[in-house]
C-alpha positions as CSV (number, residue, x, y, z in Angstrom):
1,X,-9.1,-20.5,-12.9
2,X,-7.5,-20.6,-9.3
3,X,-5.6,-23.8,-8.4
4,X,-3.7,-25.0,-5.2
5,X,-0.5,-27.0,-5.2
6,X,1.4,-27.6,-2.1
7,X,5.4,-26.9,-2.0
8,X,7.8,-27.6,1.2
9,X,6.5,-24.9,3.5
10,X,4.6,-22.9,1.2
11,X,1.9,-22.8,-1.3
12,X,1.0,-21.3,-4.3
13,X,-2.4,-20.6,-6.1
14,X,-1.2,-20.1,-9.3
15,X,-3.4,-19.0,-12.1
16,X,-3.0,-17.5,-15.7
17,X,-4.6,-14.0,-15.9
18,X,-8.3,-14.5,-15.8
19,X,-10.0,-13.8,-18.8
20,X,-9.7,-10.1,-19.8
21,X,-13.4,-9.8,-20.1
22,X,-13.2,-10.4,-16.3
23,X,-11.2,-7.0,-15.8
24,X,-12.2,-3.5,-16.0
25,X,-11.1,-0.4,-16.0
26,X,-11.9,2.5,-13.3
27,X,-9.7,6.2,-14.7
28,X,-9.8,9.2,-13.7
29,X,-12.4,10.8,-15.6
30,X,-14.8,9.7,-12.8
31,X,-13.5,13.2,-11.4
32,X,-13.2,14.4,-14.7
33,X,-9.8,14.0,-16.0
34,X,-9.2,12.5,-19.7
35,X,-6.2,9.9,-18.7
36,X,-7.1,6.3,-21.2
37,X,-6.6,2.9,-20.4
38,X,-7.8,-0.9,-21.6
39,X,-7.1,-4.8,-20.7
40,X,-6.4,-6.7,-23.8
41,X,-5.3,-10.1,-24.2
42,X,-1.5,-9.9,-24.6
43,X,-0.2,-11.7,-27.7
44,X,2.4,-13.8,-26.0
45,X,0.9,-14.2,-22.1
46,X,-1.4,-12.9,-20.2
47,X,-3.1,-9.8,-20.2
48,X,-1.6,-6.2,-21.0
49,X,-2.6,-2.8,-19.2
50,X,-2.0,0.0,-21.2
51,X,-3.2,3.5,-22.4
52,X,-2.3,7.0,-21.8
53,X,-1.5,9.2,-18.2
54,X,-3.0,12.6,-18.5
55,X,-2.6,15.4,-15.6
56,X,-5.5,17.4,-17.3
57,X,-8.3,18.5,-15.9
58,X,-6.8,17.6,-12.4
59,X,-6.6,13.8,-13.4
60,X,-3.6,11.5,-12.9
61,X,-4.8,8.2,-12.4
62,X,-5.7,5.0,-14.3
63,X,-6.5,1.5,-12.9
64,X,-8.0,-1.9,-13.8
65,X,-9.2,-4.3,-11.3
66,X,-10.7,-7.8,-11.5
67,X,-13.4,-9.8,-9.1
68,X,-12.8,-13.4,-10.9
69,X,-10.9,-14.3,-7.7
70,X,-10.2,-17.0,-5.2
71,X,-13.2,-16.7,-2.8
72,X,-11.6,-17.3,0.6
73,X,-7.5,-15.4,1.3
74,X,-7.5,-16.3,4.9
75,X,-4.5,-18.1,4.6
76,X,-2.7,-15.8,2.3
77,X,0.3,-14.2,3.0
78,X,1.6,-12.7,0.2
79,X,0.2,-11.6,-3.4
80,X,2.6,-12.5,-6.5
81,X,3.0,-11.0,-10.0
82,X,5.0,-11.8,-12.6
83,X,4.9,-8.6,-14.9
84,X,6.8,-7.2,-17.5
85,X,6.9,-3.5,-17.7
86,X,8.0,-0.3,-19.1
87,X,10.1,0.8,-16.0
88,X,7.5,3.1,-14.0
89,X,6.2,2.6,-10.8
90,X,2.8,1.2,-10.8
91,X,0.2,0.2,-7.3
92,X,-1.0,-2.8,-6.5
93,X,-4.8,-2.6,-5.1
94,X,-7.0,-4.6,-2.9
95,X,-10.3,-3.8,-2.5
96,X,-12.6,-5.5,0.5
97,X,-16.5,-7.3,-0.1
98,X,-17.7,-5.1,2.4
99,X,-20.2,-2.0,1.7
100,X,-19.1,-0.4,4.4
101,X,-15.7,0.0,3.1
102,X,-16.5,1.2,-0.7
103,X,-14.5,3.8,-0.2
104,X,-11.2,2.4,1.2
105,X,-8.6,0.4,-1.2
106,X,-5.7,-1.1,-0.4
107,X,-2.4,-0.4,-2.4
108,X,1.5,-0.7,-2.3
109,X,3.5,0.2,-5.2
110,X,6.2,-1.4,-7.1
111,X,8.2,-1.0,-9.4
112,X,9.5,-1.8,-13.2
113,X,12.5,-2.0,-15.3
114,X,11.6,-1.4,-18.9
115,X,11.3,-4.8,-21.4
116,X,12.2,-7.2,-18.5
117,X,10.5,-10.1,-16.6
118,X,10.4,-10.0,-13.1
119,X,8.4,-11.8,-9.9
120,X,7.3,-9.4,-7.5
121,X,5.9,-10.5,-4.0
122,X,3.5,-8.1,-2.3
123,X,3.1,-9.3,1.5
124,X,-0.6,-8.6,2.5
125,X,0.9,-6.7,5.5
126,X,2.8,-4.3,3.7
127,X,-0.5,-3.1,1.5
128,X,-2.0,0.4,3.5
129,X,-5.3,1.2,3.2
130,X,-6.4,4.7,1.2
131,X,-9.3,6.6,0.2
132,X,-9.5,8.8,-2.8
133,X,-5.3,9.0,-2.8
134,X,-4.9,9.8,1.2
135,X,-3.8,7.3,3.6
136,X,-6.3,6.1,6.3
137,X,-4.3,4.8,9.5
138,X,-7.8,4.3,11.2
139,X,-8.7,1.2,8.6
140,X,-8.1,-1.7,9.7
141,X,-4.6,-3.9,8.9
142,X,-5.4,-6.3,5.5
143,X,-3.8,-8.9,6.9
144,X,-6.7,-8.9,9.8
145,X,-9.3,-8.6,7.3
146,X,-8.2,-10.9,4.6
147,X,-11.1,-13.2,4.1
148,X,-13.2,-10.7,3.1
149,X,-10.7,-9.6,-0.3
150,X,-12.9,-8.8,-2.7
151,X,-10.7,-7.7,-5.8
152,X,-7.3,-7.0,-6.6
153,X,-5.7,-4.7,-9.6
154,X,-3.5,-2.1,-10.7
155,X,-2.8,1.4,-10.6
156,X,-0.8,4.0,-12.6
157,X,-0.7,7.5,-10.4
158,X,3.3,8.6,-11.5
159,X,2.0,11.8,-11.9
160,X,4.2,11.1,-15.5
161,X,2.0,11.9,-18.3
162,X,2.2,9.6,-21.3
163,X,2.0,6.5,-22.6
164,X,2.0,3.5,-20.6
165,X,2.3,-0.6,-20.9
166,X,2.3,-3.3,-18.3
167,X,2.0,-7.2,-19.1
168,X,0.6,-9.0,-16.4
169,X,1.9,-12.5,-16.9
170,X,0.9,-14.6,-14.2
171,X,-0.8,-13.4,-10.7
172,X,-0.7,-15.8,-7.5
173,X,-1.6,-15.6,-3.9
174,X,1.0,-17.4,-2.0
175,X,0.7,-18.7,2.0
176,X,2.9,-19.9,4.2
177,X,2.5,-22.6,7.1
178,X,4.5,-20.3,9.4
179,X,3.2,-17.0,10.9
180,X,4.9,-13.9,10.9
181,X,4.7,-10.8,13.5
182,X,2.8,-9.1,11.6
183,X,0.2,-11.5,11.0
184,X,-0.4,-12.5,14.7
185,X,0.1,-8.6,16.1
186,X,-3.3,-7.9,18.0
187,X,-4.9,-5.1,16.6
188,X,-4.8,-1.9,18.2
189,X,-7.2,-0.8,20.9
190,X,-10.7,0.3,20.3
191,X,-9.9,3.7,21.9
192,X,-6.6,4.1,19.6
193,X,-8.8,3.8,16.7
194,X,-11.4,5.8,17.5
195,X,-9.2,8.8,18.6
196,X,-7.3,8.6,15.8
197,X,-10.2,8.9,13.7
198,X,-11.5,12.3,15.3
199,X,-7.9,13.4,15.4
200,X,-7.8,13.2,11.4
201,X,-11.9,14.3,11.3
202,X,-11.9,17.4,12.8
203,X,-9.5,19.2,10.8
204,X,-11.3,17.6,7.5
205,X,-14.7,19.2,9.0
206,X,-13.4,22.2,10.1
207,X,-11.8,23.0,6.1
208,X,-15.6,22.3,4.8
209,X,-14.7,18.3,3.4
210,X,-17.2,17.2,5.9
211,X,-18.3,14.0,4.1
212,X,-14.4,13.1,4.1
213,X,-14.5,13.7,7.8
214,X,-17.4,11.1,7.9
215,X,-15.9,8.5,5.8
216,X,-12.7,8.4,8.3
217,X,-15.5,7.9,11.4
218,X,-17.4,5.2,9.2
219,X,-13.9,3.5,8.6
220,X,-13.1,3.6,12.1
221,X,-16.0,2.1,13.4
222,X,-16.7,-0.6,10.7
223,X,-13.0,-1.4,11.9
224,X,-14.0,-2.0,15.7
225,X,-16.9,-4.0,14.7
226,X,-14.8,-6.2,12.7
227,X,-12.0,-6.4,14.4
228,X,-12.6,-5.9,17.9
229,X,-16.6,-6.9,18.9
230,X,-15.6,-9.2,22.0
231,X,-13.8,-5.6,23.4
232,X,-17.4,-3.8,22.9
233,X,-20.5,-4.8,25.0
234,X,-23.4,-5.8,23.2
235,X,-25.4,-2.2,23.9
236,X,-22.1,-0.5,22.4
237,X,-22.1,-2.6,19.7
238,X,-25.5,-2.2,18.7
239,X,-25.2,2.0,18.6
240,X,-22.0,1.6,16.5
241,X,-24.2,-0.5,13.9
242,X,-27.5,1.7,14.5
243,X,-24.6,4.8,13.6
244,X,-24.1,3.5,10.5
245,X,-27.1,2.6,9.1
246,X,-28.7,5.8,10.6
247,X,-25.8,7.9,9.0
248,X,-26.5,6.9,5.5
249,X,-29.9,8.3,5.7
250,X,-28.8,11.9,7.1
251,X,-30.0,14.5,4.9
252,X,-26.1,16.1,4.7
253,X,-23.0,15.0,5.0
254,X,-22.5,17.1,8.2
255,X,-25.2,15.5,9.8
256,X,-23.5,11.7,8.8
257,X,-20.3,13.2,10.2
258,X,-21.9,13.8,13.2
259,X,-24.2,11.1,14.1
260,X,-21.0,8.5,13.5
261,X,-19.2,10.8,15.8
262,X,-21.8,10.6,18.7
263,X,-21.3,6.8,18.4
264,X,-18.1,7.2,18.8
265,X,-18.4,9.3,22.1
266,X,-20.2,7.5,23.6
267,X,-18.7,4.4,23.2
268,X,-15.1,6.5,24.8
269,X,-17.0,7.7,27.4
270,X,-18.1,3.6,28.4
271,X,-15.0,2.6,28.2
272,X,-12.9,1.4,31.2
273,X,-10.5,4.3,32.5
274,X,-6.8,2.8,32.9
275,X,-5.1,3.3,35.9
């Protein structure tokens, strides 16, 4: 269970490890590969992740995640673990609430020294946002979107087959009073977004991964929505969200690539030349 206790400047909502019934565990044989892992109850504290890495079969990831979380990280700044490890380099993952993002995780790795304790601090805006392993500069920042933190986990992807153990001791999401640069930065401008989108689209389409091309459109303008809405008239809001729901009933993943893309057009081609 999540508690709050106020110190100097900053606070920290401690909690053991939730249950382990409360974590699960996503590998890669959703694609197909054979790598093994479990959450278990670890005999002196917390909760122990652990199994076996396995490149086979074009696998190379393992992961475990929980939901049993604090229901509101507006105010978070940074996430906190205290782990003991086996001296690889695991990921850190955050995953949004929203539907429209089910694709997109959030990660940033860190790393362990074999048999020893340590406290790692993850600020929220040092996490990047991914899908299926490859970076997505179109999502938008965590630290904008952080109310909406749905889960958070782990993630072995070393690409060093073998056995594996991590003890997750204690886990904390920490905020601070202050504000940092980061967390006040505006985010960047609708047409940024959007242009950066169909530059990483096109080339995706054009080499036949058209439903990765549409995910990188979808991300882009779920982003503006959420982000941005009081830069978007009401008509150019209501295509974006028409896009979406319209693309998820195309017959093809071509045709989704392409009706999110006309959305996006057209909202360029409204927008206010500069000078």
């Amino acid at each position: 269970m999540w508690t709050l206790a106020l110190l100097m400047s900053t606070a920290f909502a401690w909690t053991e490890p939730t249950e382990a019934s409360d974590w699960y565990v996503v590998n890669d044989t959703v694609m197909g590969g054979v790598s093994q892992s479990s959450v278990e109850e670890h005999p002196d504290q917390g909760l122990l992740f652990s199994g076996v890495l396995s490149l086979e079969n074009n696998g190379g990831f393992t992961s475990a995640r929980t939901e049993a979380i604090p229901s509101n990280f507006a105010g978070v700044t940074a996430l906190r673990m205290r782990i003991n490890g086996d001296g690889r380099r695991y990921i850190a993952t955050v995953r949004t609430q929203s539907r429209a993002m089910r694709r997109i995780y959030y990660r940033q790795a860190f790393d362990t020294k074999a048999g020893e304790t340590m406290d790692i601090d993850l600020p929220i805006a040092d996490f990047r946002a991914y899908a299926f392993g490859t970076r997505v500069p179109s999502a938008p920042a965590l630290s904008d979107i952080r109310g909406q933190i749905g889960s958070v986990g782990v993630m072995l992807a070393d690409k060093q087959p073998g056995n594996f153990s991590l003890q997750i001791m204690q886990l904390s999401a920490v905020s601070s009073s202050g504000t940092t640069k980061n967390d006040t930065a505006r985010p960047a401008s609708i047409e940024a977004v959007f242009s950066r989108a169909i530059e990483m689209g096109v080339p995706l389409y054009n080499e036949g991964r058209a439903d990765r091309c549409a995910d990188v459109y979808e991300t882009a303008i779920v982003s503006a929505l959420l982000l941005a809405p009081d830069r978007l008239t009401e008509a150019q809001r209501d295509r974006l969200a028409q896009a979406v729901r319209s693309s998820q009933r195309d017959a093809s993943e071509s045709d989704r690539a392409w009706t999110l893309r006309k959305a996006m057009d057209a909202t360029l081609a409204g927008m206010p030349r500069s000078e």
